[in-house]
Structures are given as C-alpha cells and as structure tokens.
C-alpha positions as CSV (number, residue, x, y, z in Angstrom):
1,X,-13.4,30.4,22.3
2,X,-16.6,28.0,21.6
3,X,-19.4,29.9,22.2
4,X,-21.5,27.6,24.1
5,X,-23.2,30.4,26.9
6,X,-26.5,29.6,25.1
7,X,-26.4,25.6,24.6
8,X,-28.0,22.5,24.4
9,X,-28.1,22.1,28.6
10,X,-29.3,25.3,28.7
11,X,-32.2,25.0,26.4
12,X,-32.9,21.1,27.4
13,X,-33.5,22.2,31.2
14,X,-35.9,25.1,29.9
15,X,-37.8,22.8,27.6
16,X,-38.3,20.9,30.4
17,X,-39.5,23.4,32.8
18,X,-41.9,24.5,30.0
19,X,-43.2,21.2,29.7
20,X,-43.9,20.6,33.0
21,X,-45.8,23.5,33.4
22,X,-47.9,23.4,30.3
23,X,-48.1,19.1,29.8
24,X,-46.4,19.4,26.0
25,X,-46.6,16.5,24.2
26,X,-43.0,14.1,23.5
27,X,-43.6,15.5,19.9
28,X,-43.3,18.7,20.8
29,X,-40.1,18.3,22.8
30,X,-38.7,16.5,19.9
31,X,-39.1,19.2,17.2
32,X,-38.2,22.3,20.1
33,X,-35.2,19.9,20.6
34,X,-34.2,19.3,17.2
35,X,-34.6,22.9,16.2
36,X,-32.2,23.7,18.7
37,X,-29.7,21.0,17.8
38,X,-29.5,21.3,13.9
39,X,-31.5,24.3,12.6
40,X,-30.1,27.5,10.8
41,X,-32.2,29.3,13.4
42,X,-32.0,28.7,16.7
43,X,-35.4,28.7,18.8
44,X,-35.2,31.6,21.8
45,X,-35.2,30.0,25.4
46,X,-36.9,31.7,28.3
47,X,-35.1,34.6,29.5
48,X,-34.7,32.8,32.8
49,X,-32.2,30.8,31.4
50,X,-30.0,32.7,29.3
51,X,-30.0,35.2,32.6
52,X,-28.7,32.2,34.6
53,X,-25.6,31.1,32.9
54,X,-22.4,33.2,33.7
55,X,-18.8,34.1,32.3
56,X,-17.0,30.8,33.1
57,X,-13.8,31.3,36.0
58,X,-10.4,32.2,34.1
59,X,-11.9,33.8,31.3
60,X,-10.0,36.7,29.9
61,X,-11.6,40.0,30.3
62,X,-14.2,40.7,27.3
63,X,-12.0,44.1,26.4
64,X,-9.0,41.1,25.7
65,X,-11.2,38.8,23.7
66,X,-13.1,41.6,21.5
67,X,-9.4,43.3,20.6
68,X,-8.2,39.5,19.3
69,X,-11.3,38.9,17.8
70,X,-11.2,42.5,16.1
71,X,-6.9,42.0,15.6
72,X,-7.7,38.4,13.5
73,X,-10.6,39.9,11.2
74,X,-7.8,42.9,10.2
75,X,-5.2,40.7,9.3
76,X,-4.4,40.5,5.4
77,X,-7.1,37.5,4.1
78,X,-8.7,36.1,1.0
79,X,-12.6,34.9,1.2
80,X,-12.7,31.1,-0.6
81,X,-15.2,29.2,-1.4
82,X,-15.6,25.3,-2.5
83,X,-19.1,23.6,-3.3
84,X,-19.6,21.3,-1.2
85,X,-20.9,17.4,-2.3
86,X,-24.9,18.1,-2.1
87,X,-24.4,21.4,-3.6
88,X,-24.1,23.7,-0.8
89,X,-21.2,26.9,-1.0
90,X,-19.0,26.5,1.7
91,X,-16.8,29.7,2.9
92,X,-13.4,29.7,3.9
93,X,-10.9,32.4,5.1
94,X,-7.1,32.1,3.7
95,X,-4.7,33.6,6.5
96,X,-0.8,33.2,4.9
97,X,1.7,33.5,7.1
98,X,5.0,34.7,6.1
99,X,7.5,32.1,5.6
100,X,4.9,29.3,6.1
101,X,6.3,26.1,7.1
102,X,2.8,24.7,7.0
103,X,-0.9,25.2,7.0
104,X,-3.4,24.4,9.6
105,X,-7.4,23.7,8.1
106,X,-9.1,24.9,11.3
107,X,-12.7,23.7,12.0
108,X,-14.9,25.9,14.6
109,X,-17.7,24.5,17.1
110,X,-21.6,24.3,17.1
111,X,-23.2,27.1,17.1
112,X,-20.0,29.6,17.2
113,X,-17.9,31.2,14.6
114,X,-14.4,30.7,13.2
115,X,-13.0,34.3,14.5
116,X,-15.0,34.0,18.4
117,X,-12.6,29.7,18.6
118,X,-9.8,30.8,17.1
119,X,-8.8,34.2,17.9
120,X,-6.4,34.0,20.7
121,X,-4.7,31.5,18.8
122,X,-4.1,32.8,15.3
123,X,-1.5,35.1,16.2
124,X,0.4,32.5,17.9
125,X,0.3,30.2,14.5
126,X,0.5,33.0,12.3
127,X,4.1,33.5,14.2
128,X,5.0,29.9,14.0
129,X,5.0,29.6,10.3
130,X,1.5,28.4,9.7
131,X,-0.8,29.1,7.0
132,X,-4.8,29.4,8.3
133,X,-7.5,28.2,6.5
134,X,-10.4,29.2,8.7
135,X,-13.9,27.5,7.6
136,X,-17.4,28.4,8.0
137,X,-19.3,25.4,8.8
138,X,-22.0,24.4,7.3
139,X,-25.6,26.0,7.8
140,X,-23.6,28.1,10.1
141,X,-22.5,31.7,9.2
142,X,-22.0,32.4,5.6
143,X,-21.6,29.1,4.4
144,X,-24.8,28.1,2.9
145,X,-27.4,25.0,4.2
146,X,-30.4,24.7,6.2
147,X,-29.0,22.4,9.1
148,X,-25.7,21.7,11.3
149,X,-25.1,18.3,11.0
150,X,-22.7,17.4,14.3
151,X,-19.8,16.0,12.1
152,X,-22.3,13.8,10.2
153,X,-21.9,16.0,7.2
154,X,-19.3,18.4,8.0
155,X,-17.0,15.4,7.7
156,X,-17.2,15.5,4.2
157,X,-16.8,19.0,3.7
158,X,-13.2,19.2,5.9
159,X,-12.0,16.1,3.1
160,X,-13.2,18.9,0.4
161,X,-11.4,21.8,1.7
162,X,-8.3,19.1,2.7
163,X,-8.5,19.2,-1.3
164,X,-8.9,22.2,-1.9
165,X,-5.7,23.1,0.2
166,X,-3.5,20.3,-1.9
167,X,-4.8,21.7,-5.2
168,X,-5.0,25.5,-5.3
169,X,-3.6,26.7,-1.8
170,X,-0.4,24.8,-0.4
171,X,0.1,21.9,-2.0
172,X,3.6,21.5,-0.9
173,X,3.5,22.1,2.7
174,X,2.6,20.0,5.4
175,X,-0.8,19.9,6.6
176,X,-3.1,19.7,9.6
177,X,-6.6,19.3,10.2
178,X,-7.6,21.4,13.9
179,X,-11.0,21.4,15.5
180,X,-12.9,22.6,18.9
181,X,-16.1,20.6,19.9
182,X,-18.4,19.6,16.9
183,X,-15.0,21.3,14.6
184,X,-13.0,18.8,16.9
185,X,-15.8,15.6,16.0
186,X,-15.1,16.9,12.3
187,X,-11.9,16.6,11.9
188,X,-11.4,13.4,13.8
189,X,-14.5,11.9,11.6
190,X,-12.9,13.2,8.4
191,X,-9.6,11.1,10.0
192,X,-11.2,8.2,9.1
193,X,-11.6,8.4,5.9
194,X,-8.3,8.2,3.3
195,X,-6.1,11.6,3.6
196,X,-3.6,12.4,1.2
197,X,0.1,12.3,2.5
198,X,0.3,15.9,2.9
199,X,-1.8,15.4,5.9
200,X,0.6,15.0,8.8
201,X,-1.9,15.1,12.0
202,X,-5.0,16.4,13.9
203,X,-5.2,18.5,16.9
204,X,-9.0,17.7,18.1
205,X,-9.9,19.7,21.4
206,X,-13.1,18.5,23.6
207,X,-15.1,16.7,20.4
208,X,-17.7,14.8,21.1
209,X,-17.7,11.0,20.3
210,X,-20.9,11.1,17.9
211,X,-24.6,13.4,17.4
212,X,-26.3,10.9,19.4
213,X,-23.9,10.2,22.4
214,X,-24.1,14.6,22.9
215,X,-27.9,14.9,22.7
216,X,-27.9,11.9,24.8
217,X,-25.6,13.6,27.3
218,X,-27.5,17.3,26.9
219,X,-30.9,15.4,27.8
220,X,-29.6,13.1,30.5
221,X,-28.9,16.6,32.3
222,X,-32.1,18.4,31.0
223,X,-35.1,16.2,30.5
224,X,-34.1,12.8,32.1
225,X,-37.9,11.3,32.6
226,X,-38.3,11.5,28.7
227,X,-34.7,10.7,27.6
228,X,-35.6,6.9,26.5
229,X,-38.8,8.3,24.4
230,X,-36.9,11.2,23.0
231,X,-33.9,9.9,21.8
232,X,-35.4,7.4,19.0
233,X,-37.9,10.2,18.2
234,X,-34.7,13.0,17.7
235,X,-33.1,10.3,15.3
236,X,-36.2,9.7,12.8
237,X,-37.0,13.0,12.8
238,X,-32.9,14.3,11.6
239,X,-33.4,11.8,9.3
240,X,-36.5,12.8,7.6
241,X,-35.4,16.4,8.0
242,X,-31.8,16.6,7.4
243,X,-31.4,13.6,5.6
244,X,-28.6,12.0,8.0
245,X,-29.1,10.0,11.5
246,X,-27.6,10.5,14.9
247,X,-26.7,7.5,15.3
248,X,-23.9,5.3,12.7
249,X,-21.0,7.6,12.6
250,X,-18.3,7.9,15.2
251,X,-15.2,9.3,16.3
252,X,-14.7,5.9,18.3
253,X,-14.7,4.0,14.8
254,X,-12.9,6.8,13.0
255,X,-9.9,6.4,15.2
256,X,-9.7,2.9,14.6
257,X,-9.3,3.4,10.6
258,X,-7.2,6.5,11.7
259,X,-3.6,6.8,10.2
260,X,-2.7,10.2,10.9
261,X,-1.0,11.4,14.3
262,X,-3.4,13.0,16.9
263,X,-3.0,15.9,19.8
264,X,-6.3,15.1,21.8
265,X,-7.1,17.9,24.3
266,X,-9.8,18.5,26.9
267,X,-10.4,20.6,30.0
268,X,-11.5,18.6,32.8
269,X,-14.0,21.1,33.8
270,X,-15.9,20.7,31.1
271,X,-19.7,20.5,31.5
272,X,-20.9,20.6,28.0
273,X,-18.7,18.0,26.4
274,X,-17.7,15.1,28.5
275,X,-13.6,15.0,29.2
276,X,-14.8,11.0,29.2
277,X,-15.0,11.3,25.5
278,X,-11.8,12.3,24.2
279,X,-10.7,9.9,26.2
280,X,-12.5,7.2,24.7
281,X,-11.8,8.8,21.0
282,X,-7.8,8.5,22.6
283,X,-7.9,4.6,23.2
284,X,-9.6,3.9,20.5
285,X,-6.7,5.6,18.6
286,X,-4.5,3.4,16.6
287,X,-2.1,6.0,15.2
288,X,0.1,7.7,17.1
289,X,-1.2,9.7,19.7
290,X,-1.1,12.7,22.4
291,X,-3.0,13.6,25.0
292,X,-3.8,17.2,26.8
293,X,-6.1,17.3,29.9
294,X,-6.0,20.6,31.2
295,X,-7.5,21.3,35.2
296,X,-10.0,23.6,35.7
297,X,-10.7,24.4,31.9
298,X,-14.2,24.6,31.0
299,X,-15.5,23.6,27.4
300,X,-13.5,25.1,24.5
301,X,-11.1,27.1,26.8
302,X,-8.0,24.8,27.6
303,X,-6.0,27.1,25.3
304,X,-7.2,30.0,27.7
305,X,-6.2,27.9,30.7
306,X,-2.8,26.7,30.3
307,X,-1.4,28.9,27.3
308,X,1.9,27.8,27.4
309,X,1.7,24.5,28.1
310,X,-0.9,23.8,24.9
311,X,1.7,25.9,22.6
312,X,4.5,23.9,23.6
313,X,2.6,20.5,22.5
314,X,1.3,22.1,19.4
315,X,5.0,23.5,18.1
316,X,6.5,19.7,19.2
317,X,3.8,18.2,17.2
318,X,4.4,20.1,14.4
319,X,8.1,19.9,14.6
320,X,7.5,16.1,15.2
321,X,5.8,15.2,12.0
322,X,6.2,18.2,9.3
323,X,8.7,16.1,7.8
C-alpha cells in the first residue's frame, strides 16, 4: 500500500538532529523541508533513519506483495494521457474489466506509485465489475511536473481525468472517485467542486485534511522548537516555488460543498496521517456518508487489515448508489 517507510516524520526528526548538531539556520530547515515535501526529487536522509524504521505488524510477506504488484502490471492495459490545466501530461493506466458495471478513477499517495496502493485491491475490483483508471500523480512517476502539490493541484487534475472518463472511456457507467492519503485529500478536494451525474461517490482512505495541517503534524513530531517559525516560512516559500500555498484549500470545506456519497476509511494506528482527520473531513460531510475505522491498521493498510470487512462496504456502496 502507501509507501510511506521513508516519510515526512522520518526526515523531520533527522533534519532536526542535523540541525542541532551543526546550528543550521530556520532557512535552511525550510528549503531541506520543502524539498522533501513537494520536490520531484526527494533529498536523501541520514542512513540512521531510514535503518530505523521497520515493516509495520500485519503486513503481508514481501514475496505476497511483489507477486500482486507484478500480477496488476501484467494484466491487459492501455497507457492514457490528458494535459493537464497549466500544461503538464498527465499519465493514466486504463484496466477494463469484463462486464464492467462501473469504473473506479483511483488516486495514489505522496510519494508512492499507483501499482505499490492499489495492487492487492485491483483484482478484487477487477472481479466485481469495475473498470480502473489508475493515475500517475502529478510530478510523481511518469506524469510530468516539477512539484507534488498535496491535493492543492492534483484536485484539478482528478476533475480532468473525471472528464476524461465521461468523454472517451465510460461515459455510461457509473463512476467513482478512490484515493489513499494525499490520493484520498484529492479526491475528497476535487468533491468539492461541481461533478457530473455520472459521479456516484468517493471512497477516501486516511487523507489528510489540508498541505498545511500534515506538515504541521510531521513537524509537531519532528522539529517542535521551530514549528511556529517554520510553518509561515514553508508556506511563502511553496508559493514562490510551486506557485500554490499550504494553507486556503481543505477537505473540511470541500465536504461542506460536497454532494456526492462518501466511504471514509482510516486505520486507527496510524502514525503518519492522523485517524483525527477523517474524522473531522466525516462531520464536516453533508452528503451522505460512511465511515471505516479499522484497529490496529497503520497508514494506508486498512485494506491489509480487515480484508473482508473493507470489501463488504465497498460492494454495498457500490450496490447502493450505481443506480
């Protein structure tokens, strides 16, 4: 699921051990930091802390997840592509499914890859009737762009390929926008905007509420004695870099201009993005709404955790509003 082994915690508690050994400057936290959060290329972290973090608990073995990963890139697919609104190529992967009673837009996480979040569920919608479209986020893999932009951006690209689906792909079918972490904040920030009818619902597991509450939870953890100068620094500095702010855009106002149905899900041992989020995203719902906390799932790995249980809400949300 998300790959998240080498994350924002991670790198926050080694910027800070570097800083307290060699005195760097607030600057120089702020542009390590921000490399880290929204470059192309991510800066290395001392080996220390890449050595430190381990396979979470429940995990399947590695053998299991490499043969689904390797099982999903085999199966029958057609490369797409859109152009996204400041000019960027955007990739997609078409996955029909025979017989498809609808199609699922599926949105990854930071920093990961659409095959690594999705594989042990494709074959399970692939079964059920649903068409994948499986995107490439932006400035992440071989979608084009300089910088991840925590839902800020990606937003608009998920209403793009929503498009693309009704015009070209499956304009007749029932459709469904799916996301994991910063895929999850996508999808639910894209929910605020005007959908067309064929969009039925959202399945958003552990998003994030906005760029700013994240980073603000990532340097709470790491670098807590610089978290009130570092913040307002992070936020000018996106801005002048990536043209977009940290702060402005929400899932917490999304939901409230929300129409669509929504499965939230979240493990409740998750350490990266706060269970107290989708939660919040889940009151702040006005549409109709679910909710999925599974126990002892870390970050991205409810689906992992409690299998059966998360397919059996998915198919009666589907069954629910496909018509």
């Amino acid at each position: 699921m998300a790959n998240f082994r080498k994350n924002f915690v991670g790198a926050a508690l080694a910027v800070g051990a570097v800083g307290a050994l060699t005195t760097i400057g607030v600057m120089t936290l702020t542009d390590y930091v921000l490399k880290l959060a929204i470059d192309r290329e991510q800066p290395a972290m001392p080996k220390v802390f890449t050595e430190r973090v381990s396979m979470p608990k429940g995990m399947p073995p590695a053998e299991v997840r490499r043969k689904a990963r390797e099982w999903v890139l085999a199966q029958p697919q057609k490369t797409v592509h859109i152009r996204s609104r400041d000019g960027l190529l955007l990739v997609g992967h078409w996955l029909p499914a025979k017989n498809a009673k609808r199609t699922v837009l599926m949105m990854h996480g930071w920093r990961s890859n659409w095959a690594d979040d999705f594989a042990m569920a494709v074959p399970f919608m692939l079964e059920h009737g649903c068409n994948l479209l499986m995107v490439e986020q932006r400035g992440q893999g071989a979608s084009e762009g300089k910088y991840i932009g925590f839902g800020v951006l990606e937003q608009n690209d998920c209403l793009d390929w929503v498009h693309f689906l009704v015009e070209k792909a499956s304009p007749h079918l029932p459709i469904y926008l799916d996301g994991i972490s910063m895929g999850a904040t996508t999808v639910l920030m894209a929910a605020g905007h005007p959908l067309p009818s064929q969009v039925r619902g959202i399945i958003a597991d552990c998003g994030f509420t906005s760029p700013y509450a994240i980073i603000s939870s990532c340097i709470k953890t790491g670098l807590p004695k610089v978290r009130q100068d570092l913040l307002p620094l992070l936020n000018v500095a996106a801005r002048r870099r990536a043209g977009y702010s940290f702060r402005g855009t929400s899932t917490v106002d999304a939901m409230r201009d929300n129409t669509k149905p929504v499965l939230f899900v979240h493990g409740e041992a998750d350490t990266f993005v706060p269970m107290a989020m989708t939660l919040e995203n889940y009151k702040a719902c006005r549409a109709p709404k679910e909710l999925l906390l599974v126990e002892g799932a870390g970050h991205g790995l409810s689906w992992l955790y409690d299998t059966e249980h998360y397919q059996q809400m998915v198919l009666r949300f589907f069954e629910r509003y496909d018509y």
